[in-house]
C-alpha positions as CSV (number, residue, x, y, z in Angstrom):
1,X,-22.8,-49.8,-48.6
2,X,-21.1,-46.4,-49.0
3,X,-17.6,-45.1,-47.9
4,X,-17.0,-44.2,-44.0
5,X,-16.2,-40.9,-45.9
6,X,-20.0,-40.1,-46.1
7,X,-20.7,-40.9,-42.8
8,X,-18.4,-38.2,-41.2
9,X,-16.0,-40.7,-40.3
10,X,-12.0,-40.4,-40.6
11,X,-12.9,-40.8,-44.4
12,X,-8.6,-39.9,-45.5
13,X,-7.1,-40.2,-42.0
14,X,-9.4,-42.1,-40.0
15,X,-6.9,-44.8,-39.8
16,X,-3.6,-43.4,-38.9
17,X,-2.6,-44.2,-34.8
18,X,-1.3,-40.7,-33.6
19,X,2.6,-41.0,-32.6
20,X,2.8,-42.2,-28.6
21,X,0.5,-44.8,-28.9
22,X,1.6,-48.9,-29.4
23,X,-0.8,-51.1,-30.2
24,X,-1.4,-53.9,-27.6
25,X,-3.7,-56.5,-29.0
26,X,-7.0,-57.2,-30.8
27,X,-9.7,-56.4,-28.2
28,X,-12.0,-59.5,-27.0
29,X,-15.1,-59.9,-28.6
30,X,-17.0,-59.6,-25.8
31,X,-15.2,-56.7,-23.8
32,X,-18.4,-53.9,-23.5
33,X,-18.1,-50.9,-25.6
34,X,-19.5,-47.3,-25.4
35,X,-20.2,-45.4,-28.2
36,X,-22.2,-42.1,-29.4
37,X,-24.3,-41.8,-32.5
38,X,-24.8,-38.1,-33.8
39,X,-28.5,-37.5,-35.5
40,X,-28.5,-35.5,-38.3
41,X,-30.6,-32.4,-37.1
42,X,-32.3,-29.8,-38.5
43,X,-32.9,-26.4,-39.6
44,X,-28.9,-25.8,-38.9
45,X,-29.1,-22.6,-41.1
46,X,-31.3,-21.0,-39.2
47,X,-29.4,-21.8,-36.1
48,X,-26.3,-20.1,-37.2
49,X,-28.9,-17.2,-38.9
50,X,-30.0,-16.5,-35.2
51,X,-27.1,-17.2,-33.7
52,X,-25.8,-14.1,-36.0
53,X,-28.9,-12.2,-34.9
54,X,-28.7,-13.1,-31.0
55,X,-24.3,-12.0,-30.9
56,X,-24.9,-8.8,-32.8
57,X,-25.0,-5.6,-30.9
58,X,-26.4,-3.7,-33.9
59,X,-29.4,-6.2,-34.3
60,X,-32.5,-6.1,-32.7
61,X,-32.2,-9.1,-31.1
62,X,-29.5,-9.0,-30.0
63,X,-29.2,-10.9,-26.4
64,X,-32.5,-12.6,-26.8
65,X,-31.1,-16.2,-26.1
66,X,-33.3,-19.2,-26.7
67,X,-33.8,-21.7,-23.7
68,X,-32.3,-25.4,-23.9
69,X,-36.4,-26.4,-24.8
70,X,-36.5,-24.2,-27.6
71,X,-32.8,-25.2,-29.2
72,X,-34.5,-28.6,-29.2
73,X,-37.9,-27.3,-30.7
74,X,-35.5,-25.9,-33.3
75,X,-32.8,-28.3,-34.1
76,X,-34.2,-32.4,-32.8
77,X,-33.8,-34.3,-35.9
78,X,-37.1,-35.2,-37.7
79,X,-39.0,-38.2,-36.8
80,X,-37.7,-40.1,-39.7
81,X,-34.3,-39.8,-38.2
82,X,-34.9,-41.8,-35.1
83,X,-37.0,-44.5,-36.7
84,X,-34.5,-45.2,-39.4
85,X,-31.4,-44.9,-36.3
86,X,-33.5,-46.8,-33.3
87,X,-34.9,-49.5,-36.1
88,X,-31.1,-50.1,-37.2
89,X,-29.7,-50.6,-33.8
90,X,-32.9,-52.9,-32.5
91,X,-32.0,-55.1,-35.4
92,X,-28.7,-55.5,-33.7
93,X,-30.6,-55.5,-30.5
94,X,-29.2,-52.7,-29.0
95,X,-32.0,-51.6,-27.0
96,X,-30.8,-49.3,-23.7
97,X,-29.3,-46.1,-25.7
98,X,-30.3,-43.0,-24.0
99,X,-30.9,-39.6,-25.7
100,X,-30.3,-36.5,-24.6
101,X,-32.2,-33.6,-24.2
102,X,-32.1,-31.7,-27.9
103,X,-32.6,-35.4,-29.0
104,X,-29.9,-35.6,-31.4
105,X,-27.4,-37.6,-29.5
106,X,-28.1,-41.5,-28.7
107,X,-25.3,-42.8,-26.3
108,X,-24.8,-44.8,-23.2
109,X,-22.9,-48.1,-22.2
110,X,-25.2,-49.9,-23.7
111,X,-25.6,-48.4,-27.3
112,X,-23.5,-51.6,-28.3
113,X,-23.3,-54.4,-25.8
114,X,-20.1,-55.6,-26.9
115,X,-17.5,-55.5,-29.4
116,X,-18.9,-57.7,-31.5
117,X,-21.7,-55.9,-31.4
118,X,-20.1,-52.7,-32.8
119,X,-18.6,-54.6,-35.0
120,X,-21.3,-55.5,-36.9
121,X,-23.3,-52.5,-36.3
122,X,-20.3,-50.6,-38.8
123,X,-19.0,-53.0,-41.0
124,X,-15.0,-53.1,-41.8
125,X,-14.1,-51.8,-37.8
126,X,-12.2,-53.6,-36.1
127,X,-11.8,-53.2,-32.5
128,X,-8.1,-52.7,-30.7
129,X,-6.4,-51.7,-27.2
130,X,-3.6,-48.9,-27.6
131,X,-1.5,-47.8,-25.1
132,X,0.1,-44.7,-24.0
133,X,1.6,-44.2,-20.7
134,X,-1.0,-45.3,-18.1
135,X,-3.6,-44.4,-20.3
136,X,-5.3,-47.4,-22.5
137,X,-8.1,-46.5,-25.0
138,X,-10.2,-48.9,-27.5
139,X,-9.8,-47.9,-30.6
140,X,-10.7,-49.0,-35.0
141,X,-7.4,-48.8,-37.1
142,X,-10.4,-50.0,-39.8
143,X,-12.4,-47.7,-42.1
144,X,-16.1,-48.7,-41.6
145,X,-19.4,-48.4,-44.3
146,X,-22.8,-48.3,-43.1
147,X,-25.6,-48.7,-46.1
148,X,-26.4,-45.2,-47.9
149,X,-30.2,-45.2,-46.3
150,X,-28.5,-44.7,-43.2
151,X,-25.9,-42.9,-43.4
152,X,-28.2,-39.4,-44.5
153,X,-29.3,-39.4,-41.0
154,X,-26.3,-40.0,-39.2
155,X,-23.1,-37.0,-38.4
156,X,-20.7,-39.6,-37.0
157,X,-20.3,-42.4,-34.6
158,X,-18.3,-41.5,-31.1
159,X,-15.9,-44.0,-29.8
160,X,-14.0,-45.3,-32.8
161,X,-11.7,-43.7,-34.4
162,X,-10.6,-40.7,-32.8
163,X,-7.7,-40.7,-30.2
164,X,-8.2,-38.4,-27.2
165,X,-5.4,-35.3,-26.9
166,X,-5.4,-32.0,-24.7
167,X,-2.9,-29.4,-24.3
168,X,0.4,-29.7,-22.5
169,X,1.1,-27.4,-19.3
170,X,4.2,-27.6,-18.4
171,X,6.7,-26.2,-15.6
172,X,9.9,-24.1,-17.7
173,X,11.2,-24.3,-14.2
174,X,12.7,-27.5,-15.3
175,X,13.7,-29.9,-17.8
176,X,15.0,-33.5,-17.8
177,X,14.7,-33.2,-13.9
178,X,16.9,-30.3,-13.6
179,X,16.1,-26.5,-12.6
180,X,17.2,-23.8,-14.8
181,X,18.0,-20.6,-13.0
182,X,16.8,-17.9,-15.8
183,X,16.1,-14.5,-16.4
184,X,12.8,-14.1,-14.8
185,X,10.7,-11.9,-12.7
186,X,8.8,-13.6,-9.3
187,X,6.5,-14.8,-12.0
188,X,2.8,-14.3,-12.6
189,X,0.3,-14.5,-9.5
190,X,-3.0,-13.1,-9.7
191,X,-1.6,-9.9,-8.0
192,X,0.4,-9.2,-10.9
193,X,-2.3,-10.0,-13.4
194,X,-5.1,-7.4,-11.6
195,X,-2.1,-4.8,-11.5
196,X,-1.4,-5.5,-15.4
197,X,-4.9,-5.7,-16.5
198,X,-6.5,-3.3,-14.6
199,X,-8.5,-5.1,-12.1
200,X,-8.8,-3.7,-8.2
201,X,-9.8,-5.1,-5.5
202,X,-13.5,-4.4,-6.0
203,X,-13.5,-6.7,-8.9
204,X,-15.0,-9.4,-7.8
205,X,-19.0,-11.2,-8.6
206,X,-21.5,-10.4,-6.5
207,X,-24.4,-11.1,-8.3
208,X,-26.5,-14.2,-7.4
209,X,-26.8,-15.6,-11.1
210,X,-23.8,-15.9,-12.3
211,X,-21.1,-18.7,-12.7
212,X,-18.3,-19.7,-14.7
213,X,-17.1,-23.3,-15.5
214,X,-13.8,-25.0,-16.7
215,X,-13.7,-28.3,-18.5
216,X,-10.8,-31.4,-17.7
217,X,-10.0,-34.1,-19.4
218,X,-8.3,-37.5,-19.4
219,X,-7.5,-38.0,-15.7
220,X,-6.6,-34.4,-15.3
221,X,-8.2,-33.4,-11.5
222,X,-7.6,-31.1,-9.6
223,X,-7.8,-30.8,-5.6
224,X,-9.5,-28.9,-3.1
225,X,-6.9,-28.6,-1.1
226,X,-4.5,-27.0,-4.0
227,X,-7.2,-24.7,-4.2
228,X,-7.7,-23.7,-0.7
229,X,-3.8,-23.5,-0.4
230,X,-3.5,-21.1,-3.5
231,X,-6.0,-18.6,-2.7
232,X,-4.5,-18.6,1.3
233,X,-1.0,-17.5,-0.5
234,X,-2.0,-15.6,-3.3
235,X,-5.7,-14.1,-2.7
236,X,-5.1,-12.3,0.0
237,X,-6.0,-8.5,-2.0
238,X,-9.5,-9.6,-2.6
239,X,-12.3,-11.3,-1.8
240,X,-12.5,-14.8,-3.4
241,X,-14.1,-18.3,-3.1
242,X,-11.6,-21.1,-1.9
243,X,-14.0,-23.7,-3.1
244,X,-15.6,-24.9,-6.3
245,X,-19.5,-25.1,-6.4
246,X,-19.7,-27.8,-8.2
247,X,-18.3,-30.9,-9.8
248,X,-20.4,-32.6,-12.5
249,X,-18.8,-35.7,-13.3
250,X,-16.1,-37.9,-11.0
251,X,-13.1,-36.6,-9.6
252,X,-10.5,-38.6,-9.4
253,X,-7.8,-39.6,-6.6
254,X,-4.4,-40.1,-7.2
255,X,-2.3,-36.5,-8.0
256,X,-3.5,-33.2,-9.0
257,X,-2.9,-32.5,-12.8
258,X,-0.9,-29.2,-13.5
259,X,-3.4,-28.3,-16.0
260,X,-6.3,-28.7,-13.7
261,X,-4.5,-26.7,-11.1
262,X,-4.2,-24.0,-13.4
263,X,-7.6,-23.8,-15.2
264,X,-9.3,-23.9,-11.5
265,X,-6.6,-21.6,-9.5
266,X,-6.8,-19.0,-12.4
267,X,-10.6,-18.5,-13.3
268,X,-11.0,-18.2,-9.7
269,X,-8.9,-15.8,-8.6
270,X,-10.0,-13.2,-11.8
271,X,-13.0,-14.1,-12.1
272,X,-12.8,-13.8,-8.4
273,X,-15.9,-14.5,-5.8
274,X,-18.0,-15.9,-8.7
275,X,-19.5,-19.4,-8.4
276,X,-17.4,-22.0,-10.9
277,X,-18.2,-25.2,-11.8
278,X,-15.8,-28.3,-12.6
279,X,-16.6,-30.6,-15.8
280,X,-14.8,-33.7,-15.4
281,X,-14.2,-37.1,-17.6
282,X,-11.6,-38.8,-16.8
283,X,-11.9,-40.9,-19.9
284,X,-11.4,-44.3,-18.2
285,X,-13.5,-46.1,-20.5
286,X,-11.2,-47.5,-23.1
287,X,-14.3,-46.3,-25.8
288,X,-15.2,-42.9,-24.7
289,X,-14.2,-39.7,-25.7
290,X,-14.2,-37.4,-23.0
291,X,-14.4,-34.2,-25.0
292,X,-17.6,-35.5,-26.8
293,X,-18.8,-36.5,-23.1
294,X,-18.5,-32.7,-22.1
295,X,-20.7,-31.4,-25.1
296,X,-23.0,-34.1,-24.9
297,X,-23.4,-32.9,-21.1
298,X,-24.4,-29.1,-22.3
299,X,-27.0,-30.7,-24.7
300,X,-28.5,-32.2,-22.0
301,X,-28.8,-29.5,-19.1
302,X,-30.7,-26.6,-18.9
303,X,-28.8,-24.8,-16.6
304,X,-25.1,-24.3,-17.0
305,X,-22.6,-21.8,-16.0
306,X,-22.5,-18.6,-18.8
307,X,-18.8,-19.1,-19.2
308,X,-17.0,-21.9,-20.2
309,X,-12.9,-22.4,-20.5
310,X,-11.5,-25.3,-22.5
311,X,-7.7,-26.4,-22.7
312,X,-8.0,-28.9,-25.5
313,X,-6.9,-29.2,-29.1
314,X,-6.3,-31.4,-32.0
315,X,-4.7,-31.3,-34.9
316,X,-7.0,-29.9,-37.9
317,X,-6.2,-32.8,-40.1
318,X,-6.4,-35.5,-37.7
319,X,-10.2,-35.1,-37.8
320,X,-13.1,-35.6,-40.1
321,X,-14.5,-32.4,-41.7
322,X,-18.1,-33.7,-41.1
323,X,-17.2,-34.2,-37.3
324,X,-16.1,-30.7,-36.5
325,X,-18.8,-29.6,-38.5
326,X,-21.1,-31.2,-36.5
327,X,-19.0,-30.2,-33.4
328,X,-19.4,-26.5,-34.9
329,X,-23.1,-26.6,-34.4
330,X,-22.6,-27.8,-30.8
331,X,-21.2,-24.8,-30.2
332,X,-24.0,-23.0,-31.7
333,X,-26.6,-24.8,-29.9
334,X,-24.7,-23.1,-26.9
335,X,-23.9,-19.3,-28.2
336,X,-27.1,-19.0,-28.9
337,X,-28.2,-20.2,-25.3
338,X,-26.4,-16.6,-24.2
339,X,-23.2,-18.7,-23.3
340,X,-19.5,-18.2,-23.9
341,X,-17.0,-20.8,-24.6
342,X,-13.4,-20.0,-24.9
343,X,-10.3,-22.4,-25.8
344,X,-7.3,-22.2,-26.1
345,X,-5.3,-21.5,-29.3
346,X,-2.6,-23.8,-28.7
347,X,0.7,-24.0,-27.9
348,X,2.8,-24.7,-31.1
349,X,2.7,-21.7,-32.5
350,X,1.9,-21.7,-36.6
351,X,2.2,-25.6,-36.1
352,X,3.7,-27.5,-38.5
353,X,2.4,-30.3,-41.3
354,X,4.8,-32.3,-43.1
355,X,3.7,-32.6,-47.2
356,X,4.9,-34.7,-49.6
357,X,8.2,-34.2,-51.4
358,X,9.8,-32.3,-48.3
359,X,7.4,-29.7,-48.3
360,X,5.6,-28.3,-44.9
361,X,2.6,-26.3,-44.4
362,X,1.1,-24.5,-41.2
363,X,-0.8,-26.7,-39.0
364,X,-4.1,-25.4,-37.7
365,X,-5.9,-26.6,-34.4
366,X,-9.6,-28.0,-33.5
367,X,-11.8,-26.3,-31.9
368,X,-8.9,-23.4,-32.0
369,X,-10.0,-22.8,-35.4
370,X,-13.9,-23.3,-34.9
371,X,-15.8,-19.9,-36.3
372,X,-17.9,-20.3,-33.1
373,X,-15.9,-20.1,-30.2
374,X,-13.3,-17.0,-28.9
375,X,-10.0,-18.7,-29.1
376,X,-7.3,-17.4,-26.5
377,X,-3.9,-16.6,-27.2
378,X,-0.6,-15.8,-25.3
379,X,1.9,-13.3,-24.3
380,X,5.0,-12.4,-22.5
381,X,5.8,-9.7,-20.9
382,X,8.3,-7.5,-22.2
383,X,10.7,-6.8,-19.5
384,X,10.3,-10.2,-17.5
385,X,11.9,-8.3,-14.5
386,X,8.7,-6.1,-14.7
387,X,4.5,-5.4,-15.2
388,X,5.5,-3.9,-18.4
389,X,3.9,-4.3,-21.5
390,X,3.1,-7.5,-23.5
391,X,4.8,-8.8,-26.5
392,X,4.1,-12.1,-27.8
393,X,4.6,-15.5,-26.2
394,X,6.6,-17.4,-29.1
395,X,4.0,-20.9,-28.6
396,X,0.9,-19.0,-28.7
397,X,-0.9,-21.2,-31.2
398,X,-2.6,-19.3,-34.1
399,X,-3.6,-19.5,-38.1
400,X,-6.0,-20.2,-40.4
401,X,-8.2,-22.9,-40.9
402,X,-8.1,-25.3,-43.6
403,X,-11.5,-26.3,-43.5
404,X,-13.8,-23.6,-41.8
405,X,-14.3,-20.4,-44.7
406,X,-13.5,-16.7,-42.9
407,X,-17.1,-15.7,-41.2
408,X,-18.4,-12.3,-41.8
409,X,-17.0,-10.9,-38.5
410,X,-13.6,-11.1,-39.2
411,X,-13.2,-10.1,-42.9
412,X,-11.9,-6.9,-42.3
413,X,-9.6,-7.2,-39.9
414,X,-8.0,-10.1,-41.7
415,X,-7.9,-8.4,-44.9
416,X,-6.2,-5.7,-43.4
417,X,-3.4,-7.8,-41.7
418,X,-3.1,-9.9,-44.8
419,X,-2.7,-6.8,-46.9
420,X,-0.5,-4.6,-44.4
421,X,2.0,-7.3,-43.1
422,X,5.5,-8.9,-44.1
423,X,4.1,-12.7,-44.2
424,X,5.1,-16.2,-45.0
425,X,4.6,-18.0,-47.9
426,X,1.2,-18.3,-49.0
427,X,2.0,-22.2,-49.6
428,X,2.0,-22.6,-46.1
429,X,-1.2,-21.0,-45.4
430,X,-4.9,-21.0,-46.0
431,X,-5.9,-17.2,-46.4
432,X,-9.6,-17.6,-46.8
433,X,-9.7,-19.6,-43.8
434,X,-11.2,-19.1,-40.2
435,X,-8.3,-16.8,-38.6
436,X,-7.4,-17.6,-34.9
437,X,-6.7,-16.7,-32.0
438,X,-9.5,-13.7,-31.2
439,X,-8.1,-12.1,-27.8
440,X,-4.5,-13.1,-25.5
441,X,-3.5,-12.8,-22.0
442,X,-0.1,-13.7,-20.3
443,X,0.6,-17.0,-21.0
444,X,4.3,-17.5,-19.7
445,X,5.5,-18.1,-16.0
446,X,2.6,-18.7,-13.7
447,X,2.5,-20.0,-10.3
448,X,0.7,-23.0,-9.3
449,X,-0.3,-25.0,-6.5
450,X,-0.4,-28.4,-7.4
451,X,-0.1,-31.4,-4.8
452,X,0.5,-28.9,-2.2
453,X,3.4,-27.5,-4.2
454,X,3.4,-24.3,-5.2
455,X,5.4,-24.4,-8.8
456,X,6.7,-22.0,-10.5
457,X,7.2,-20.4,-14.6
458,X,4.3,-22.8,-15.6
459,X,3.5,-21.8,-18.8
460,X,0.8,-22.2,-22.1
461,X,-2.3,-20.3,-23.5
462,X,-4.3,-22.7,-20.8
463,X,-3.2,-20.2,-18.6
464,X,-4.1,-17.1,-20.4
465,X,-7.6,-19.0,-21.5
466,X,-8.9,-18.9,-17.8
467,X,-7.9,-15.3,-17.0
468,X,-9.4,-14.1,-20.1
469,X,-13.0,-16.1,-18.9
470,X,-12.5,-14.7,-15.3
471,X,-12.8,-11.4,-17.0
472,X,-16.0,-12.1,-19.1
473,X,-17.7,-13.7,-15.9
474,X,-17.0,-10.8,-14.2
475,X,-18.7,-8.2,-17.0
476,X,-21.2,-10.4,-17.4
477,X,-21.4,-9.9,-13.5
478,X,-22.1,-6.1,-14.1
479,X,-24.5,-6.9,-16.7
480,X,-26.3,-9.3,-14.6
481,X,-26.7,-6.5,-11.9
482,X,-27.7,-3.6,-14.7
483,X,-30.6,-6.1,-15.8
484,X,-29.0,-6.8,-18.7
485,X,-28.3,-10.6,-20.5
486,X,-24.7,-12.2,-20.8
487,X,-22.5,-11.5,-23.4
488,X,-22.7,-15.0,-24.8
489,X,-21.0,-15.4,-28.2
490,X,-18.7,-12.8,-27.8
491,X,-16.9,-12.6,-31.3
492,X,-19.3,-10.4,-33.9
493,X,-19.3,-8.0,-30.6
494,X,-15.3,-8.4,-30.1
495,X,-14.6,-7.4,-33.6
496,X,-16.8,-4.8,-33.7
497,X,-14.8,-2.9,-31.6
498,X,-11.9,-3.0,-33.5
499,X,-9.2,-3.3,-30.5
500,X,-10.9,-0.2,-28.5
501,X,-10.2,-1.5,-24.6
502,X,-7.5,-3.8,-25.6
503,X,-3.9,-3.7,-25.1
504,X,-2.6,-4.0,-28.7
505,X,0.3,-6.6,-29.0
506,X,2.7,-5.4,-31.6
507,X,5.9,-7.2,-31.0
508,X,7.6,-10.2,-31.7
509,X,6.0,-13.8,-33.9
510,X,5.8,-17.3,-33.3
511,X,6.9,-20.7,-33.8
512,X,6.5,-23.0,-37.1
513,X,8.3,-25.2,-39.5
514,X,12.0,-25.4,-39.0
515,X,13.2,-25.4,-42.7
516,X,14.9,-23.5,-44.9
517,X,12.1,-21.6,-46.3
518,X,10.6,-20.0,-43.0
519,X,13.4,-21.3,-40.0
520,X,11.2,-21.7,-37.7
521,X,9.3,-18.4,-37.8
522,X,5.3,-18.2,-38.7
523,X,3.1,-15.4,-38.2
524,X,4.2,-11.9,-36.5
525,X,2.5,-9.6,-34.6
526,X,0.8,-6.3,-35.8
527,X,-1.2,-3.4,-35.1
528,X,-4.5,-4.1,-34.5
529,X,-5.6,-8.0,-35.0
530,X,-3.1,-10.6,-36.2
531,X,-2.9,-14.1,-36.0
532,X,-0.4,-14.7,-32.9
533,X,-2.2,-12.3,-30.1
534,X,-5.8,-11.7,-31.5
535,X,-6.9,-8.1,-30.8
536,X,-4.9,-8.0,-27.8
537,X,-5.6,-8.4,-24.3
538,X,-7.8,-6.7,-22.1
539,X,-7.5,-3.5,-20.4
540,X,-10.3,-4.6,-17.7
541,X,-11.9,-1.4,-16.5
542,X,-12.1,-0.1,-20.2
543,X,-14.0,-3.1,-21.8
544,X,-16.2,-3.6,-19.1
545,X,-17.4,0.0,-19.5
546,X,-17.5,-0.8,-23.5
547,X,-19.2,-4.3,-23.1
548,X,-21.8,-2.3,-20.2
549,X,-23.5,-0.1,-22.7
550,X,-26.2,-2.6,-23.9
């Protein structure tokens, strides 16, 4: 056998139970289990090599996207793969796994009958229920070793170790039950975010091909009626849809979740009269992980929406480096499809990691800090009595990654901001790392409908991370009727531009470790790109006429 380390499992930290969840008992040995086994694929250099080639503006292949048959043609893992896999799990007799399309995922309720099942299957786990809130999840405390002829053809196994998180959106209207009357204008509504970013009333889809898609986690679901209610108060300037398209997975009863309100109510209403799609796991298997479920799903359809917006984060450290590796090539397997996924960056600011000895580092997010996705920050605005300009919203999450190296994008403007710019201590930083967030929007004081209630000063970047994919579904919109293809993986093309059509942010920093050496204070913003606010955010009629010329 070999350490779990080699099989992309939790190899230093795959053990620790993240803080909020108590432990409630050894599960039964025959309780059924669902879990998802990552094939080692192939030909994952060329991926990200034409992935390169497809985002570029400057190459010549630039927008010529690869279908969902020809990913697979690319990247299925080799024959050898599934016999050694498929023969190792019918000598368990596990028999009814599915696959899914690019063939390099096996999962299904049945990819381990039971617990004991698992259980033997990876060797050291050992099975528990953990409880936090309503919310109960199956879980191994237990390293695990699988045999070394094995483990070369497997990325990870889904369902045992990590703990399912998302962002928090929360109301600043109140706190411990009781309203706080501040300083604040009527807040944001999508009126005030067309008149600050530029959008009128003609900015809406029209084209027949386009949609847009936001993804919900963990019992988060929102409501048609919430929906239909927001865009009656608050769409009135411009012509909208008051109803999703679609829903591809189960919705829910019980109440609305805030941060399903928001993600729906907001890419709707600026990325206004374009057909959006809901992703939904709710997670109620005690086994599954509901963010794996969601990129399992784009493996395994041909047709999805061009735009995707994500709230969801974890901490960097919390997760095996082979698993958001792994996760990483996911998300090229969809960039180079021609499609854009956006998440947001977070809303703890620089974060904070507490070392040995009393010492603290920065504390980076996942997928936040993925090379491969445009990661969304947040802002304020200045005056809050006013649309005036933006400064920075103090939570909006951003850094450098710890695991992922800076890609060839972003080297300049990184450089320049690490050369030009008063900045912490280099101890609390990795500065050859993946530099986050790309591109902001307001993120503070939103209204929401939510249970029929209209709420107000809701705040987080999984506000500003649907606005900013309204706007892209709406270019891509333009491009659409100009015969051209969708901006997919927008980044190279972002940074080329080097802030032209974006509001710089230059004005204020963010949160991190409250101790003597930085009190509290992490990054700052700067001209031109910097880790709090990205680039900026966008000045709609000017980057559409930018992103329009090929």
């Amino acid at each position: 056998s070999v350490p779990s380390g080699i099989l992309s499992t939790h190899a230093l930290h795959c053990c620790r139970v993240p803080r909020g969840w108590v432990h409630t008992g050894r599960v039964a040995p025959s309780d059924r289990v669902q879990l998802t086994f990552a094939l080692k694929q192939q030909n994952v250099d060329r991926l990200r090599e034409l992935l390169g080639l497809v985002s570029n503006p400057d190459s010549p292949q630039y927008g010529k996207f690869l279908t969902l048959e020809e990913v697979t043609s690319l990247v299925h893992p080799s024959d050898l793969t599934h016999k050694v896999v498929w023969g190792w799990l019918q000598s368990h007799g596990v028999a009814a796994c599915h696959t899914v399309l690019t063939q390099d995922f096996l999962h299904h309720v049945k990819c381990a009958s039971s617990f004991r099942v698992a259980e033997t299957l990876l060797p050291g786990s050992e099975f528990h229920r953990y409880r936090k809130g309503r919310r109960s999840v199956v879980r191994s405390p237990a390293r695990y070793s699988v045999h070394a002829d094995l483990a070369q053809h497997l990325d990870f196994v889904g369902g045992v170790h990590r703990f399912p998180t998302e962002m928090q959106t929360v109301s600043r209207a109140w706190t411990n039950g009781a309203r706080h009357e501040a300083k604040f204008h009527l807040g944001v509504t999508p009126v005030v975010l067309r008149s600050r970013y530029n959008l009128t009333a003609a900015d809406v889809g029209s084209a027949e091909n386009n949609s847009q898609a936001v993804a919900q986690f963990l019992e988060q679901f929102y409501h048609p009626a919430d929906l239909a209610e927001f865009m009656a108060i608050f769409g009135s300037g411009f012509k909208h849809m008051s109803q999703v398209a679609r829903v591809v997975g189960t919705q829910g009863g019980g109440k609305a979740g805030l941060e399903a309100s928001l993600d729906v109510e907001y890419i709707m209403s600026t990325g206004a009269n374009i057909s959006t799609w809901v992703f939904t796991n709710p997670g109620r298997h005690e086994s599954q992980e509901p963010f794996l479920q969601w990129m399992l799903l784009l493996s395994n359809m041909s047709s999805v929406p061009w735009v995707h917006t994500v709230s969801y984060g974890d901490d960097e450290d919390s997760l095996a480096a082979a698993y958001m590796m792994r996760i990483n090539n996911e998300f090229m397997k969809a960039g180079i499809r021609g499609i854009s996924i956006l998440f947001a960056s977070g809303d703890s600011g620089a974060g904070c990691r507490h070392l040995t000895k009393g010492t603290n580092a920065f504390r980076p997010s996942f997928p936040a800090s993925s090379p491969y996705v445009t990661t969304v920050g947040g802002t304020s605005f200045k005056n809050p009595f006013q649309v005036t300009y933006e400064v920075t919203d103090y939570i909006s999450g951003g850094g450098f990654s710890n695991i992922f190296p800076m890609p060839d994008y972003q080297l300049a403007a990184v450089s320049a901001y690490l050369k030009g710019t008063t900045l912490p201590p280099k101890t609390y930083f990795n500065t050859s790392g993946r530099a986050y967030p790309d591109i902001a929007a307001l993120s503070d004081n939103y209204w929401v409908v939510s249970n029929r209630v209209p709420i107000p000063w809701v705040s987080g970047t999984s506000a500003s991370t649907p606005v900013v994919g309204g706007m892209l579904s709406l270019i891509n919109d333009q491009r659409f009727l100009k015969g051209l293809p969708s901006l997919g993986f927008l980044n190279p093309r972002l940074y080329q531009l080097k802030g032209q059509a974006l509001f710089d942010v230059t004005e204020g920093c963010h949160l991190s470790c409250l101790d003597d050496q930085v009190e509290g204070k992490g990054f700052c913003a700067a001209p031109s790109w910097d880790p709090v606010t990205g680039w900026g955010t966008p000045n709609y009629p000017s980057l559409l006429a930018t992103l329009l010329d090929k």
